[in-house]
N, CA and C of each residue as an Amber inpcrd file, in Angstrom:
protein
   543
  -5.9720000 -25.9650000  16.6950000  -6.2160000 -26.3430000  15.3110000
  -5.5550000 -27.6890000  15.0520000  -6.3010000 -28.4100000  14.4020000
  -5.7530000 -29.5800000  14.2380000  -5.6260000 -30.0550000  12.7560000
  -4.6220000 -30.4330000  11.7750000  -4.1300000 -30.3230000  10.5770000
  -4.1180000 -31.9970000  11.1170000  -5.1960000 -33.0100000  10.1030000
  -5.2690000 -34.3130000  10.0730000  -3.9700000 -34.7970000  10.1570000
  -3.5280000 -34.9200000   8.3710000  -2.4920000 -35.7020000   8.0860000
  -1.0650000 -35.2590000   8.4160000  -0.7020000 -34.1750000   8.9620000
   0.5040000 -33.4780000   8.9990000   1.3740000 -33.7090000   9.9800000
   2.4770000 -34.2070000  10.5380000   2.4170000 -34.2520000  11.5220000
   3.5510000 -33.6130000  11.9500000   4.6190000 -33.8770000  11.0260000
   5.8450000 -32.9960000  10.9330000   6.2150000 -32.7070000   9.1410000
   6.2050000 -31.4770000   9.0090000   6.2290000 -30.7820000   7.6440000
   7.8340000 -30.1840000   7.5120000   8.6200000 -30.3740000   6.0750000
   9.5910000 -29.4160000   6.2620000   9.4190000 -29.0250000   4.4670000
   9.7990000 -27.6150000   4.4880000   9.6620000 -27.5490000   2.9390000
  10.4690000 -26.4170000   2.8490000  11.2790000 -26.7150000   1.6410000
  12.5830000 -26.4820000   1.6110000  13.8470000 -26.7280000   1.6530000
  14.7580000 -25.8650000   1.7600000  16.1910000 -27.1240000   1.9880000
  16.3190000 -27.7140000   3.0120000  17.5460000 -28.5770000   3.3300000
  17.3790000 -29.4840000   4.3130000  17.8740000 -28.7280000   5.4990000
  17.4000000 -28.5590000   6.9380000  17.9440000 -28.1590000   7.7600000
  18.9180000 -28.3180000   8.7850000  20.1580000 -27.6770000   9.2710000
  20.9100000 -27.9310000   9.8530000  20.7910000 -28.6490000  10.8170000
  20.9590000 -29.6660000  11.6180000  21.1010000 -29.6090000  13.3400000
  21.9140000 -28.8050000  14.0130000  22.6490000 -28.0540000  13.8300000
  23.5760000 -27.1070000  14.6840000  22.9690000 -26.2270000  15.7270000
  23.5010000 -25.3660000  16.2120000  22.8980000 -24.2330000  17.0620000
  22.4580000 -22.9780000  16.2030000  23.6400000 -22.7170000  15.3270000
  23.6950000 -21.8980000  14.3780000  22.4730000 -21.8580000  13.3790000
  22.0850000 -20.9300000  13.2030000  20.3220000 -20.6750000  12.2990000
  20.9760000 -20.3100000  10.8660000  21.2520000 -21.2020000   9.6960000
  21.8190000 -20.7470000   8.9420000  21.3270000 -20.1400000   7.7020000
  20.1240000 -20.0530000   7.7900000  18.7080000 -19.7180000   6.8000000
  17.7080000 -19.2210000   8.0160000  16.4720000 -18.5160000   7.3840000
  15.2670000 -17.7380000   7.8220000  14.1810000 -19.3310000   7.7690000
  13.8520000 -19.6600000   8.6360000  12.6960000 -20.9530000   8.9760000
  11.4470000 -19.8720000   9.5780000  10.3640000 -20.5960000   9.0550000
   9.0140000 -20.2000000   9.6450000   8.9760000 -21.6440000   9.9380000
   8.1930000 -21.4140000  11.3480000   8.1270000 -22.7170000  12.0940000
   6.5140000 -22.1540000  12.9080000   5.9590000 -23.7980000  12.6640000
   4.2380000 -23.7890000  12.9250000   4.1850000 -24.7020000  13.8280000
   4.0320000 -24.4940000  15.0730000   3.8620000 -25.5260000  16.5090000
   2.5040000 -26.4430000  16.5290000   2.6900000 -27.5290000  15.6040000
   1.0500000 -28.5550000  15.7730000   0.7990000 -28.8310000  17.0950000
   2.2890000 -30.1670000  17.7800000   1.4940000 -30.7150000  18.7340000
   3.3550000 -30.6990000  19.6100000   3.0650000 -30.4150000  21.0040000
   4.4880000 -30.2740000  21.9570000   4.7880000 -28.7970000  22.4690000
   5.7020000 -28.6320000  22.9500000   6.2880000 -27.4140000  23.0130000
   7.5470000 -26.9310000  23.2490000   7.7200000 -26.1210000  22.8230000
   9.7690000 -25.9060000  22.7300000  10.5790000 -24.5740000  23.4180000
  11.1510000 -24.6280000  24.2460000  11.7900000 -23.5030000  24.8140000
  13.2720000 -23.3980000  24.0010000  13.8930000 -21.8020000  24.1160000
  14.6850000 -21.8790000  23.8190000  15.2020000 -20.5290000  23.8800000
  16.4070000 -20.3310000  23.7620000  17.8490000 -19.3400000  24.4490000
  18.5140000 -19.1940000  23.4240000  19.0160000 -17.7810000  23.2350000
  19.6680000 -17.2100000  22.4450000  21.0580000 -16.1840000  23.1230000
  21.4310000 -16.5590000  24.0130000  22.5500000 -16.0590000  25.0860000
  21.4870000 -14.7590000  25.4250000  20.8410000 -13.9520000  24.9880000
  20.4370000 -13.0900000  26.0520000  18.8500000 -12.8260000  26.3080000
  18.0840000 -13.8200000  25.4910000  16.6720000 -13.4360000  25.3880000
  16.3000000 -15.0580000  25.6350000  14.7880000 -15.4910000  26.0610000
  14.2390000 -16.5710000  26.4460000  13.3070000 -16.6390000  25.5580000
  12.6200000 -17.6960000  24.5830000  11.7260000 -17.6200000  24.4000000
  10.5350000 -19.2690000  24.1520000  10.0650000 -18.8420000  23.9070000
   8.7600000 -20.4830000  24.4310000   7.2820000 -20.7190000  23.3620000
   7.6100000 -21.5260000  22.6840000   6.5180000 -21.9030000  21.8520000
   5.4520000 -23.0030000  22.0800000   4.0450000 -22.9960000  22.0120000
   3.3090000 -23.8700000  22.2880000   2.4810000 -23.9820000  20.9190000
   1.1890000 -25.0310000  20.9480000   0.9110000 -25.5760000  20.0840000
  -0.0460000 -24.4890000  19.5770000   0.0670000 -24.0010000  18.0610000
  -0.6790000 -23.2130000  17.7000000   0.6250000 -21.6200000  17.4220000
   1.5840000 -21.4960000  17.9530000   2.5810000 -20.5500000  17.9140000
   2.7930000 -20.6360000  16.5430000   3.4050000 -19.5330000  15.9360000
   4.7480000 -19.4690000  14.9920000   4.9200000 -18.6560000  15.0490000
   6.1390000 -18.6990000  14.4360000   7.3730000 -17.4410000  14.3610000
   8.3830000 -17.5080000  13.1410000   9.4300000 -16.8640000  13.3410000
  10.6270000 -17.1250000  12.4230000  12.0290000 -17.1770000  12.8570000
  12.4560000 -17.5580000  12.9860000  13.8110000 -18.1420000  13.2780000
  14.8850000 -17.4680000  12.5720000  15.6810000 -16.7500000  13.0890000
  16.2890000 -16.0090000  12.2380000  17.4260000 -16.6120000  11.7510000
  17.6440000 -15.8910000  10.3170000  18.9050000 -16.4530000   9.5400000
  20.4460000 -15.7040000  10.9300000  21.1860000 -16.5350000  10.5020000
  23.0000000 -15.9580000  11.4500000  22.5990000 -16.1210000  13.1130000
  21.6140000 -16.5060000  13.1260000  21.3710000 -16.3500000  15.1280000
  21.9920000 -17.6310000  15.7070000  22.5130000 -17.6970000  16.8420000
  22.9290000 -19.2100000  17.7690000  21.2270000 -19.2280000  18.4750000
  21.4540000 -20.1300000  18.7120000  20.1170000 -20.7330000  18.9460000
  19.9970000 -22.2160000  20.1620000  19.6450000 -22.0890000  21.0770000
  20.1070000 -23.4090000  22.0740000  18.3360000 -23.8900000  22.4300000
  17.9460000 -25.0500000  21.9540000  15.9870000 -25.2460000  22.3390000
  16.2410000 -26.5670000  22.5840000  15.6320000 -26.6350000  23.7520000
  14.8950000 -28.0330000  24.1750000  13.3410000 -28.0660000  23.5540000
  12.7620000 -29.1430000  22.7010000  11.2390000 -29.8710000  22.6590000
  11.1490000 -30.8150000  23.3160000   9.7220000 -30.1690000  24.2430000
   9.1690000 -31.2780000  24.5980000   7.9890000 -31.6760000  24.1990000
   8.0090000 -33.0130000  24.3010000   6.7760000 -33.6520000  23.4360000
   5.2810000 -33.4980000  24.3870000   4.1780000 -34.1620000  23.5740000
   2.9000000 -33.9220000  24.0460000   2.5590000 -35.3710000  24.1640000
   2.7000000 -36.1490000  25.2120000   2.2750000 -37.4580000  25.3410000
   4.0910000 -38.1860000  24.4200000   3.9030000 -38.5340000  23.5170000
   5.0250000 -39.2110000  22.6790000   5.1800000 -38.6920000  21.4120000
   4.2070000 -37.1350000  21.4960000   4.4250000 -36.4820000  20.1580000
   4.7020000 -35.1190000  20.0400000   5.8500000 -34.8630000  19.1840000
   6.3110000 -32.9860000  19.0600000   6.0770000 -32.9450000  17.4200000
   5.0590000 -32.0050000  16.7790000   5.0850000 -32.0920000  15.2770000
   4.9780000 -30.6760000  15.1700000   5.6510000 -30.5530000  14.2070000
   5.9290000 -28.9580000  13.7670000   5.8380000 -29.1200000  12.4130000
   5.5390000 -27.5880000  11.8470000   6.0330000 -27.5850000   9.8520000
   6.8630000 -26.5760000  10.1630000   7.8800000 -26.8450000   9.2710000
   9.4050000 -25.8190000   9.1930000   9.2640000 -25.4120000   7.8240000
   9.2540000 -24.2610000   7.1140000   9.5180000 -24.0620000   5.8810000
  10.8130000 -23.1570000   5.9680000  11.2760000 -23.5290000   5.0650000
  12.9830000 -22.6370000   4.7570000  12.4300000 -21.5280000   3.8410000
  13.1460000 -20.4700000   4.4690000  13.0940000 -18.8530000   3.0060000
  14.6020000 -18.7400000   3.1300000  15.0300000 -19.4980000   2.3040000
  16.5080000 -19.4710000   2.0040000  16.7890000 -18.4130000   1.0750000
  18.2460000 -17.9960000   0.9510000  18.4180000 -16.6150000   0.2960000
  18.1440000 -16.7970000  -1.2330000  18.7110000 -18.2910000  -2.1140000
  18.1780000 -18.2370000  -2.7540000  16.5840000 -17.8470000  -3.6480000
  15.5030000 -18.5180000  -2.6420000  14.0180000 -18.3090000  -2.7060000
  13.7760000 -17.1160000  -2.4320000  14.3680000 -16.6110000  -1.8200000
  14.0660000 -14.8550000  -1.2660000  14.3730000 -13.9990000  -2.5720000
  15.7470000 -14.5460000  -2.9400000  16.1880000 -13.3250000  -4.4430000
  15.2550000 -13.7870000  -5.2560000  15.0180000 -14.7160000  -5.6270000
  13.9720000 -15.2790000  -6.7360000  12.4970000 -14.7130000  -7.0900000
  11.9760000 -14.7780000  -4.9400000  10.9930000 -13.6580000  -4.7890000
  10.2960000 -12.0520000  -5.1680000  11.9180000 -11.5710000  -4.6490000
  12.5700000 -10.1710000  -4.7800000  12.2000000 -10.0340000  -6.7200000
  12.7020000 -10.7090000  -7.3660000  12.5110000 -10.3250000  -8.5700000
  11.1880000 -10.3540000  -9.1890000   9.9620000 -10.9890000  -8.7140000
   8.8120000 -10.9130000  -9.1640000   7.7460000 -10.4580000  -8.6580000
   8.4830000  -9.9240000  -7.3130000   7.6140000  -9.1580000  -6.2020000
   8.2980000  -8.2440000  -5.4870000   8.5290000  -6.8790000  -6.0500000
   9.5910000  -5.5310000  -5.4490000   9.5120000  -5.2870000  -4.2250000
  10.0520000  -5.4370000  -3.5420000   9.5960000  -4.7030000  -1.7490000
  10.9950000  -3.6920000  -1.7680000  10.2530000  -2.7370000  -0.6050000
  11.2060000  -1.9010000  -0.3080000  11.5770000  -2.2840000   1.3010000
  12.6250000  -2.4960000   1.1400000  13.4640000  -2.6340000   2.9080000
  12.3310000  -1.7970000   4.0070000  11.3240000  -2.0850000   4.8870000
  11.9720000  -0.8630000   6.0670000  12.0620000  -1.4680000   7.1300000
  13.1080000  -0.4970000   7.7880000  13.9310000  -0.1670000   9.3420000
  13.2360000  -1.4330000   9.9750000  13.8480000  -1.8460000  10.8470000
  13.5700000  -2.6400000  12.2400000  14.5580000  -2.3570000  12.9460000
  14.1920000  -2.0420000  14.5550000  15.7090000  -2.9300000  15.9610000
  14.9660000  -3.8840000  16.1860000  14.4770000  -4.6560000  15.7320000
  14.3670000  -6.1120000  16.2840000  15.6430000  -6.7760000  15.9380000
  16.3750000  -7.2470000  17.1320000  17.0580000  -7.8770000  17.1790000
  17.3780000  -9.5700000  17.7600000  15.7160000  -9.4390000  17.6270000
  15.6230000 -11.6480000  18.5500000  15.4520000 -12.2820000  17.4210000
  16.3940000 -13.6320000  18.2440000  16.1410000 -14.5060000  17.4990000
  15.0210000 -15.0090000  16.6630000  14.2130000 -15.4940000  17.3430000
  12.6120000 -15.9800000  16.8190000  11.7410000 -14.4580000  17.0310000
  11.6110000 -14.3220000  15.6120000  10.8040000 -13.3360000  15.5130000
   8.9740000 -13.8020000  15.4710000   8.5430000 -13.3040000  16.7310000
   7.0340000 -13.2870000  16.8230000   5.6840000 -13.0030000  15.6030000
   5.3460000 -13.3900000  14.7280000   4.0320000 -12.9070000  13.9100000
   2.8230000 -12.4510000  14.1100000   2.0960000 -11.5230000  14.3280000
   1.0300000 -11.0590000  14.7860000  -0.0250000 -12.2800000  14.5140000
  -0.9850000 -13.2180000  15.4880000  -2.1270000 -13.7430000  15.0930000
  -2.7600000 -13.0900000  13.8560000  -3.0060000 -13.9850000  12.8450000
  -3.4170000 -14.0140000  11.6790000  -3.8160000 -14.9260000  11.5720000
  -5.1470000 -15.0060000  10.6070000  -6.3550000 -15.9420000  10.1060000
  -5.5310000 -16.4470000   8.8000000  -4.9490000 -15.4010000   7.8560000
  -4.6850000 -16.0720000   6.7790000  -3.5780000 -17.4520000   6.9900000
  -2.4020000 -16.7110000   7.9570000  -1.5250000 -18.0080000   8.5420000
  -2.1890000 -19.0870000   8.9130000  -3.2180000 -19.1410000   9.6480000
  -4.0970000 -20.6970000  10.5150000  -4.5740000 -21.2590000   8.9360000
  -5.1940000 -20.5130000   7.8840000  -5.7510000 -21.0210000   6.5060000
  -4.5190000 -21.5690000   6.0650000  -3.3640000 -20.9280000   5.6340000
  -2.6310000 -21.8610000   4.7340000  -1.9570000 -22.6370000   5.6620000
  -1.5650000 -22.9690000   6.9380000  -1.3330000 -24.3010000   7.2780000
  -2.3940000 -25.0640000   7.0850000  -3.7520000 -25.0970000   7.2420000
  -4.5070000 -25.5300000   6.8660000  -4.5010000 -26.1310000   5.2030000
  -3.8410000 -25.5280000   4.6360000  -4.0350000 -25.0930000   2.8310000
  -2.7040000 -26.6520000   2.4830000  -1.9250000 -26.5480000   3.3400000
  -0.6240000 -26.9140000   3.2930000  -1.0430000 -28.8920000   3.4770000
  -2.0510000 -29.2080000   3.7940000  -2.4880000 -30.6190000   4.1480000
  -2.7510000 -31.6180000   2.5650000  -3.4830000 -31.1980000   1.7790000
  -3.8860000 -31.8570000   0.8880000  -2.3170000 -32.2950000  -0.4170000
  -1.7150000 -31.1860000  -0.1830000   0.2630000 -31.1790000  -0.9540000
   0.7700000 -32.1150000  -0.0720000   0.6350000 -32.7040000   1.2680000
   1.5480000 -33.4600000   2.2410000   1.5520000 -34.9320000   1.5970000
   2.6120000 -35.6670000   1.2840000   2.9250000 -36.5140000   0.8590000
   3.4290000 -37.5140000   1.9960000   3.6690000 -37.4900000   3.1300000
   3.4450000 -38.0600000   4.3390000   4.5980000 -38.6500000   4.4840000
   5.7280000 -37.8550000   3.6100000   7.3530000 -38.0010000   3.7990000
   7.9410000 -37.2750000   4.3990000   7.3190000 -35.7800000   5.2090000
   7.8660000 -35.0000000   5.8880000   8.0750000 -33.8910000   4.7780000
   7.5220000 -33.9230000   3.5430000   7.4750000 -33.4100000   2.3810000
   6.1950000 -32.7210000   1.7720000   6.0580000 -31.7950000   1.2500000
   5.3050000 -30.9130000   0.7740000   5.2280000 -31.8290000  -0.9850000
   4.6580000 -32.1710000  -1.3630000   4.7230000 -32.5320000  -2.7090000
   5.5550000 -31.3240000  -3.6210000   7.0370000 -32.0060000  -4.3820000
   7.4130000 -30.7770000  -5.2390000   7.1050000 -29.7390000  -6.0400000
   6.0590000 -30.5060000  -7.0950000   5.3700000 -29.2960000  -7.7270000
   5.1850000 -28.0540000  -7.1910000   4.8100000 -28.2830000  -5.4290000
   4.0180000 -27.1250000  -5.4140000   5.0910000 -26.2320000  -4.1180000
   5.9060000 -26.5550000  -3.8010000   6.7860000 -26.4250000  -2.7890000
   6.9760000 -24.8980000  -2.4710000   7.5010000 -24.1650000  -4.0340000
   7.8110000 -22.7890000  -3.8570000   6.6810000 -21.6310000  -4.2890000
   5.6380000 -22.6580000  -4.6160000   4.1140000 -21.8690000  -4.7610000
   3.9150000 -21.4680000  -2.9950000   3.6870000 -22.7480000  -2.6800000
   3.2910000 -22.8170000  -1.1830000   4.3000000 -21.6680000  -0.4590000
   5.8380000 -21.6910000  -0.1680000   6.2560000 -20.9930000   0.0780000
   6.1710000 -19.4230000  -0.3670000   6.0380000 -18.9460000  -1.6610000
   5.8820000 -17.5770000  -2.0530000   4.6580000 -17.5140000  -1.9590000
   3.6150000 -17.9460000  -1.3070000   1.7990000 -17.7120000  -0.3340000
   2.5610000 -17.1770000   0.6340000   3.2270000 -18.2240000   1.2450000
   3.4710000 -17.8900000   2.6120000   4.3690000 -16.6560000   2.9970000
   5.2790000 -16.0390000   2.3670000   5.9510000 -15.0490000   2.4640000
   5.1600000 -13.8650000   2.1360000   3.9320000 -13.6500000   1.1210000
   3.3060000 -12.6910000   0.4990000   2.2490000 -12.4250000   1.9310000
   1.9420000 -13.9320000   2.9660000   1.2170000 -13.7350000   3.7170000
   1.7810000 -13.0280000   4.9840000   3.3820000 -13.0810000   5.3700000
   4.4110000 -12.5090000   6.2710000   4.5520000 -11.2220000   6.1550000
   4.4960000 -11.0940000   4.9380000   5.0700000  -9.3860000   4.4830000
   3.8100000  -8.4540000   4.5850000   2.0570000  -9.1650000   4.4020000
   1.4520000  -8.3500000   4.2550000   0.8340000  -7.8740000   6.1530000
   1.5710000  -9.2890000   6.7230000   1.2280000  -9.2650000   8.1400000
   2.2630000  -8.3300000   8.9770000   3.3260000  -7.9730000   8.6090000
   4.4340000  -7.6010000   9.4250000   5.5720000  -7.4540000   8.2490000
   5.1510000  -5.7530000   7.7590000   6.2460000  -5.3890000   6.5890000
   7.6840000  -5.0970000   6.8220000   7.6940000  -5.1290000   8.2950000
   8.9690000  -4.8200000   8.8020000  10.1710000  -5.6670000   8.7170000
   9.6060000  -7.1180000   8.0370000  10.4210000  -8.3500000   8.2830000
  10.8040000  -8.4710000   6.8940000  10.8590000  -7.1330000   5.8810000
  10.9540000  -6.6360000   4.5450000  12.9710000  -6.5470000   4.7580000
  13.2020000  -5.7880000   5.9500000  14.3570000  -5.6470000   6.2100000
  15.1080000  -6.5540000   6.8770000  14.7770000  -7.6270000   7.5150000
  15.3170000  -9.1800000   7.9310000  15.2950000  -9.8650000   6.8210000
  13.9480000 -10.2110000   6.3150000  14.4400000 -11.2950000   5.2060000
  15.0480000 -10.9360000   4.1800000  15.3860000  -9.8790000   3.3680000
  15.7840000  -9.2210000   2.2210000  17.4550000  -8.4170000   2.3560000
  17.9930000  -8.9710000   3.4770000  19.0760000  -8.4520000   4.1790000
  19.9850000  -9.5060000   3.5290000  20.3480000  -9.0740000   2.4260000
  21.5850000 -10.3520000   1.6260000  23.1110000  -9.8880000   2.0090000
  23.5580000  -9.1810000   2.9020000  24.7960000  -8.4300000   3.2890000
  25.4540000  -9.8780000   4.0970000  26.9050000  -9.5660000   4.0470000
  27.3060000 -10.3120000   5.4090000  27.0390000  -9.9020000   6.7360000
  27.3160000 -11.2920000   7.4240000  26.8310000 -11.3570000   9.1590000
  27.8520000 -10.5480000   9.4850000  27.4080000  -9.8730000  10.6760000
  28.5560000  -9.3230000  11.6600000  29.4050000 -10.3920000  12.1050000
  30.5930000 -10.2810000  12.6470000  31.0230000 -11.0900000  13.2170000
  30.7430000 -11.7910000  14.2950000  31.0160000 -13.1090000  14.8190000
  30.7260000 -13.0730000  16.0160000  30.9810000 -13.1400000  17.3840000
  30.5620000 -12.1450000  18.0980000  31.3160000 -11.7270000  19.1610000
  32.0880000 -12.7760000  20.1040000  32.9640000 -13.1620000  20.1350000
  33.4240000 -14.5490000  21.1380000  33.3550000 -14.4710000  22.1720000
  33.3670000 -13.1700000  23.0350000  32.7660000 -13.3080000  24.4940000
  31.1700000 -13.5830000  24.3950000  30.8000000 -13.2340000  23.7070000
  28.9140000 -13.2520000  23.8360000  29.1760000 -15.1670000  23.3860000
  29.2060000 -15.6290000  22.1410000  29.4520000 -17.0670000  21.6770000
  29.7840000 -17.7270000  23.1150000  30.8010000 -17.5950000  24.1250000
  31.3970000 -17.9520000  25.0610000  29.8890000 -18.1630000  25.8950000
  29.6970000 -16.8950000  26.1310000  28.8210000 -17.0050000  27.0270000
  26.8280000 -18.0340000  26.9190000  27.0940000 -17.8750000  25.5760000
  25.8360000 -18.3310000  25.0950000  26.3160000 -20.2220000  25.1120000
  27.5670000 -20.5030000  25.2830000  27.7850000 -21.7100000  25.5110000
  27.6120000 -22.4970000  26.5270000  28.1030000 -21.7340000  27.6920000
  28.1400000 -21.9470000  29.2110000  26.8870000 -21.5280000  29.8800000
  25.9110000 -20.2660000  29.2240000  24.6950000 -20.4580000  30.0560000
  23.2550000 -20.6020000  29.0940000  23.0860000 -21.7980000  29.4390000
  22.4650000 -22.1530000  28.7560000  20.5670000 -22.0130000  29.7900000
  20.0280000 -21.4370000  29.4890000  18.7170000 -20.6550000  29.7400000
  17.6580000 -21.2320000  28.9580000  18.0100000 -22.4430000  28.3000000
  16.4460000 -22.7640000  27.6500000  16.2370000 -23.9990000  27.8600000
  16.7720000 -24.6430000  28.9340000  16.0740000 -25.5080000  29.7190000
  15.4750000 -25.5810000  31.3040000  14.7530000 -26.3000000  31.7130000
  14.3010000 -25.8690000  32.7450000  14.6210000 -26.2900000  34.2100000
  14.7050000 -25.4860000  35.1720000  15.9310000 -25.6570000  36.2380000
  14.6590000 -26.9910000  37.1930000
């Protein structure tokens, strides 16, 4: 699929560079591809992928580009936007053990439409035009939840993080698994 004007999208707050995932990102693979390690799981995105990136996860990814180009759209569901959600749209928590980092989305048509949907708002600043920022985003979450209700109990999880384990941290430092030997 090819989205004309888009080339790299972010909408929402501004995102960290760290390892640390400090917010829930949905991330849409245009053009490149990105590996990446979470101390115990591998995982690998190509053009046309998305997923979600979980809020509290370490996170270690190499991108590589496609010719001289890697373009992605990142939207943030920060906790703020989530409670905001929560109040005009009730969900009830349920259960998951999913415990990976980048959580997988079942292929969906409506997802390929609103990246699609997401082109004519692009202001060609790496910006979603404001007006419509948290419209666009509460589509896109109504389109997550109706695809995979299970992510009712990830994103809506306003508790504190566990701690984090410093032998696992240790180890997720020193082996680093998401680049290629």
């Amino acid at each position: 699929m090819k989205v004309n004007n888009i080339q790299s999208c972010h909408l929402g707050p501004e995102i960290s560079p760290e390892n640390f995932i400090p917010e829930h990102y949905f991330l849409y693979l245009l053009k490149g591809s990105m590996k990446a390690y979470d101390g115990k799981k591998n995982y690998s995105m190509e053009p046309g992928d998305y997923c979600i990136a979980r809020k509290n996860h370490l996170i270690r990814y190499t991108k590589y580009k496609d010719g001289d180009e890697f373009e992605k759209i990142i939207i943030t569901l920060d906790e703020a936007f989530l409670k905001k959600f929560l109040q005009r749209h009730p969900y009830e928590a349920l259960e998951t053990a999913n415990k990976d980092s980048f959580l997988y989305i079942p292929e969906n048509k409506l997802i390929k439409n609103f990246i699609l949907s997401l082109e004519p708002y692009y202001t060609g600043d790496l910006q979603i035009d404001e007006d419509f920022a948290d419209i666009k985003r509460e589509e896109l979450l109504l389109i997550l939840l109706k695809s995979a209700p299970e992510l009712t109990h990830i994103l809506f999880n306003f508790g504190i993080p566990d701690k984090i384990d410093l032998e696992e941290y240790q180890n997720f430092l020193n082996n680093d698994r998401s680049r290629d030997d």
